[in-house]
C-alpha positions as a printed Julia matrix, in Angstrom:
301×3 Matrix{Float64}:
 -97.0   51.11  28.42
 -94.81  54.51  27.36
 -92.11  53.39  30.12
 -92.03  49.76  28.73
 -91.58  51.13  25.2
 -88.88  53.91  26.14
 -87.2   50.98  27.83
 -87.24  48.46  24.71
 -87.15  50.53  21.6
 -83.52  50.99  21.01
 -82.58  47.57  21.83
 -85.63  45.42  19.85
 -85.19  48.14  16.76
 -81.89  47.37  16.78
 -81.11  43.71  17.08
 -84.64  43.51  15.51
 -83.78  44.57  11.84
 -80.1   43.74  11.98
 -81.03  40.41  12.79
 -83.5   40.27   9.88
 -82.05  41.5    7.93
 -78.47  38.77   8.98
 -81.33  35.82   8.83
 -82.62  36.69   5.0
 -79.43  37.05   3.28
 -77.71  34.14   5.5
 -80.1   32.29   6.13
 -82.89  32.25   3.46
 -80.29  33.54   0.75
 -82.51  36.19  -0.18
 -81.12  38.66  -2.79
 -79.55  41.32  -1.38
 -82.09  43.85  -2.97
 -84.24  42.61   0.25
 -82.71  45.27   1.96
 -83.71  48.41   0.59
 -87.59  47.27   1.45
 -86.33  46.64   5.03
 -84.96  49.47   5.53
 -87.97  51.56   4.26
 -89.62  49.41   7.35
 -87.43  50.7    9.75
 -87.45  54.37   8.16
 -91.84  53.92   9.14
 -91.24  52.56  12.28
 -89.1   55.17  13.39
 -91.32  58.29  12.08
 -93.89  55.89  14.19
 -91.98  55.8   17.4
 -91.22  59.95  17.03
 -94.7   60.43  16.81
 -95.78  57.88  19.44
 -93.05  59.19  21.95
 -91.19  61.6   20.95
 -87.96  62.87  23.01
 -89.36  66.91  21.93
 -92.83  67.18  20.15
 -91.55  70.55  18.28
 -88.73  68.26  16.82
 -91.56  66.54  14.49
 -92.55  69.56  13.05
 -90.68  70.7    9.88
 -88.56  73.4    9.84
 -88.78  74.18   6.36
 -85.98  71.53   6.06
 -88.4   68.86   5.67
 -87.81  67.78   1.71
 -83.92  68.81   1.88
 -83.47  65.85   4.56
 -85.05  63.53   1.61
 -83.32  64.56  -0.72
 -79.53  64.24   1.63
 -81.08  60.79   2.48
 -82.08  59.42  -1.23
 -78.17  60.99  -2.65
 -76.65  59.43   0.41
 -78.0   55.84   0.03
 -78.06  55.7   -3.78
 -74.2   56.42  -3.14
 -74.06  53.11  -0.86
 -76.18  50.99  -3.41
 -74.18  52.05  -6.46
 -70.82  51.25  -3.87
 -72.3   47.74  -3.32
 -73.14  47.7   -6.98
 -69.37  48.45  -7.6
 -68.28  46.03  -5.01
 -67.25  42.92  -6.87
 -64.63  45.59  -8.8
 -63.28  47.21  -5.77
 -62.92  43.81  -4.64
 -61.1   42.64  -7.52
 -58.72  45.51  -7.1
 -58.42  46.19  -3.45
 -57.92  43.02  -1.61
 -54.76  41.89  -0.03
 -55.68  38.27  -0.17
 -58.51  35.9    0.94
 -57.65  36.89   4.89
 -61.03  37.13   6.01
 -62.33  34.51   8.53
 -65.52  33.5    6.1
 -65.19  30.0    7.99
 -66.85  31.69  10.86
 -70.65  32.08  11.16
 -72.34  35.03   9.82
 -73.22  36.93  12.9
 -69.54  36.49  14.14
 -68.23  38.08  10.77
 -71.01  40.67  11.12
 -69.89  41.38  14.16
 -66.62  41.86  13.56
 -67.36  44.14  10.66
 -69.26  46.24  12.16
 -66.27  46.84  14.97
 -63.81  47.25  12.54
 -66.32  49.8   10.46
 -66.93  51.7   13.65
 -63.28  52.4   14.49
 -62.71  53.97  11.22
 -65.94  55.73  10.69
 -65.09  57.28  14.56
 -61.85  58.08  13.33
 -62.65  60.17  10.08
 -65.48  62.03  12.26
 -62.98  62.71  15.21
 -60.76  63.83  12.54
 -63.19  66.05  10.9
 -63.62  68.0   13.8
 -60.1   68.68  14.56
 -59.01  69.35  10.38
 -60.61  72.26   8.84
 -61.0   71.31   5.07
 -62.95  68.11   6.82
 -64.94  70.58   9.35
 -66.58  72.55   6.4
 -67.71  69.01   4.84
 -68.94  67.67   7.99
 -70.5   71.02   9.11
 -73.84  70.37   6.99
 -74.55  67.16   9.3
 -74.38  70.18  11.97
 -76.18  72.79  10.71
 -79.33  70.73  11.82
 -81.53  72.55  13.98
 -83.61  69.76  15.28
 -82.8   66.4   15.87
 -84.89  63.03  14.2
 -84.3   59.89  12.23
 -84.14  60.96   8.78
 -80.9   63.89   9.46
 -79.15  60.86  10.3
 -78.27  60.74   6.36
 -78.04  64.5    6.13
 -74.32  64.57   5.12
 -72.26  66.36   2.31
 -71.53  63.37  -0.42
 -67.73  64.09  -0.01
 -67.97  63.55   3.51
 -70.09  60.62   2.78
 -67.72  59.63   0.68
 -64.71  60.25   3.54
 -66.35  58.43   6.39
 -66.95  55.55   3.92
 -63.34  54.81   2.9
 -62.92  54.7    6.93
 -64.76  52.47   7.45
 -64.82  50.13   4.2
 -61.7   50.04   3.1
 -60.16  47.81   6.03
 -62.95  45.35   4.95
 -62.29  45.47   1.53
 -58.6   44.92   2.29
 -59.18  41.74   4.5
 -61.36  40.6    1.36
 -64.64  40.66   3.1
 -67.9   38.78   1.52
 -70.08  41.0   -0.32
 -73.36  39.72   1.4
 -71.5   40.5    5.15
 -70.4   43.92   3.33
 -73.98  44.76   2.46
 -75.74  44.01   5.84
 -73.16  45.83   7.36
 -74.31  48.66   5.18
 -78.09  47.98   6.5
 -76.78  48.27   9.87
 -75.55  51.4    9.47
 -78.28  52.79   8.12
 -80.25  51.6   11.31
 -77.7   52.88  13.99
 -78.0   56.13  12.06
 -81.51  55.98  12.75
 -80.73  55.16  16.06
 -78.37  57.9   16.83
 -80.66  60.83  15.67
 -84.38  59.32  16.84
 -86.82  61.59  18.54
 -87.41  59.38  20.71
 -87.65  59.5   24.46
 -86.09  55.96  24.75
 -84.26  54.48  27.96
 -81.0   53.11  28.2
 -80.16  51.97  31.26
 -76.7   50.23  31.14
 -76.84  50.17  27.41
 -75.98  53.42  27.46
 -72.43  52.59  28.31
 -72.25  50.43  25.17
 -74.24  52.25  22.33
 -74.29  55.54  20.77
 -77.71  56.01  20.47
 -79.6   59.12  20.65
 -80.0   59.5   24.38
 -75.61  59.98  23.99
 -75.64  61.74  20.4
 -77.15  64.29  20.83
 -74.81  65.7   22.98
 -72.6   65.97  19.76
 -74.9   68.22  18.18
 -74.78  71.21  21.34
 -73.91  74.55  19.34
 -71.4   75.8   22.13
 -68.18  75.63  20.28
 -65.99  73.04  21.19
 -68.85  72.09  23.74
 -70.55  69.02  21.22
 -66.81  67.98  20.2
 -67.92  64.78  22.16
 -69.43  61.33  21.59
 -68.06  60.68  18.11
 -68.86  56.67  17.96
 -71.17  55.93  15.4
 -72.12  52.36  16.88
 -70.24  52.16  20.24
 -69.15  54.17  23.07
 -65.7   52.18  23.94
 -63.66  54.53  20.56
 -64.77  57.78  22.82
 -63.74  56.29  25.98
 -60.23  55.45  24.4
 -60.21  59.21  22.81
 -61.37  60.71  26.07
 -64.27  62.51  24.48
 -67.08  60.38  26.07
 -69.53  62.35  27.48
 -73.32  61.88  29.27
 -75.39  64.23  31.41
 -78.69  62.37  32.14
 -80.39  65.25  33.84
 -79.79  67.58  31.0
 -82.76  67.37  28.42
 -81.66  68.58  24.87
 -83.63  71.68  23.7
 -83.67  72.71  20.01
 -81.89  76.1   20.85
 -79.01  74.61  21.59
 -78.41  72.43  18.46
 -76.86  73.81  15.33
 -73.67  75.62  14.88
 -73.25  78.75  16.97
 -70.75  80.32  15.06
 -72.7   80.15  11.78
 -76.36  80.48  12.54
 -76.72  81.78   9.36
 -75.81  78.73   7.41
 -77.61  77.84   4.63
 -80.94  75.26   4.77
 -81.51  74.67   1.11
 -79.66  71.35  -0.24
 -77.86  72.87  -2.85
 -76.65  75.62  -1.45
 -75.18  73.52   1.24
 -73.26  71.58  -1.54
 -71.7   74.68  -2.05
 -70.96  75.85   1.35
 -67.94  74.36   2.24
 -66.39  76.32  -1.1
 -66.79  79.46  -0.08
 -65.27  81.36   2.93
 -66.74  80.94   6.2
 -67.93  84.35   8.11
 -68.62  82.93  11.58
 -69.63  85.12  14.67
 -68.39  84.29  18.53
 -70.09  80.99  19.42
 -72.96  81.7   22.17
 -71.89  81.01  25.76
 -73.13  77.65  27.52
 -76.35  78.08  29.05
 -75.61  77.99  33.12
 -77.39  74.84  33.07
 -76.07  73.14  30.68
 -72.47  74.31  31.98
 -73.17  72.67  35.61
 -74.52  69.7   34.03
 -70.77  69.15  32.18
 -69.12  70.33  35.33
 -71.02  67.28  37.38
 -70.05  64.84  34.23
 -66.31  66.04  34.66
């Protein structure tokens, strides 16, 4: 039953709510406030799924970082309902022109959101690692020490903020519907779910397609420039193109070697992490690659 379940989570969780959530608003018309009540769904099912089978038991305990992770998550999505709120004004002001193909059927314009989101969300995280002003923003998401749904949200609001523009302001250029703008939100919020589960799901060939967890977490190793990998937030193809794709199936992620190695001293506290990227950094020499981990890279080479 486990093996079944491993096998069918990622892809039924995912298709699963994005395609509710597609069939309320296009389908039924539903207001768009549906959403937020989905999503709480999918934020039970996946505490559900890390308790049922998780990927590392000790993950589902809290590391006294338990309410900051609420608190990231409730900042971070009010910011995307009070953008949505704001979206019939950015639309006024932003868009080029009625170039957006709404002639085509809402999946297909889902669909293509959601690619065009991806590229630019990839690009402003690549970028982040490789800029340093972005690096101290996007180093809360790293401080993380263990790995589960909820620290999918666990982002700085300026970086938020950053990785938003990326990825919504190509859409909002184009002229893009605000009910295909607002499930594409929803979606995100699932894949971010997705990417960070506890879960001990199976891939199998989906694994070349989607950045789920099984691929992520690779991003979060501690080893310097080791987890400068696997930057897609939806799809693998962006980190193929880069040349940062990465997978090592026989290596199982520990919680030792997530975080950031350089600064293992950085802070856990929400608002002191606010505050963090303001103030000089005093890293130490990143720990070495465990000899495991270091053949397991070798073979993916």
């Amino acid at each position: 039953m486990k093996s079944l379940f491993a096998a069918l989570y990622g892809p039924v969780f995912w298709a699963g709510f994005i395609g509710a959530a597609s069939y309320l608003i296009a389908a039924c018309h539903a207001s768009l406030w549906v959403l937020p009540p989905l999503l709480l769904l999918a934020l039970l099912t996946s505490f559900f799924a890390e308790r049922y089978l998780p990927y590392d038991g000790a993950w589902n305990d809290g590391h006294g970082d338990g309410w900051r992770d609420i608190v990231h998550a409730l900042v971070n999505e009010a910011l995307h309902l009070l953008g949505l709120a704001a979206f019939p004004l950015l639309a006024g002001y932003l868009a080029l022109g009625p170039f957006w193909p709404v002639q085509l059927p809402f999946w297909v314009q889902l669909a293509l959101a959601i690619v065009i989101a991806d590229c630019g969300i990839t690009l402003v995280h690549y970028l982040s690692h490789r800029s340093y002003l972005l690096w101290k923003l996007h180093a809360v998401h790293h401080s993380v020490q263990r790995l589960y749904g909820l620290n999918g949200w666990m982002k700085h609001p300026l970086h938020l903020l950053l990785e938003a523009a990326g990825g919504m302001l190509p859409l909002l250029l184009l002229g893009i519907p605000e009910p295909i703008m607002a499930v594409l939100a929803f979606a995100v919020a699932i894949q971010l779910l997705l990417q960070h589960a506890n879960v001990d799901m199976r891939m199998g060939p989906l694994r070349h397609v989607f950045a789920w967890a099984p691929l992520h977490r690779f991003h979060h190793m501690k080893y310097g420039t080791a987890g400068d990998v696997n930057f897609g937030l939806f799809f693998t193809c962006w980190d193929r193109l880069l040349g940062t794709a990465f997978d090592a199936p026989g290596y199982r992620m520990r919680g030792e070697d997530l975080g950031i190695g350089s600064r293992p001293d950085y802070p856990v506290a929400y608002l002191p992490q606010l505050i963090e990227p303001l103030r000089a950094e005093e890293g130490v020499r990143a720990p070495a690659l465990p000899a495991d981990l270091r053949k397991a890279i070798n073979r993916a080479a």
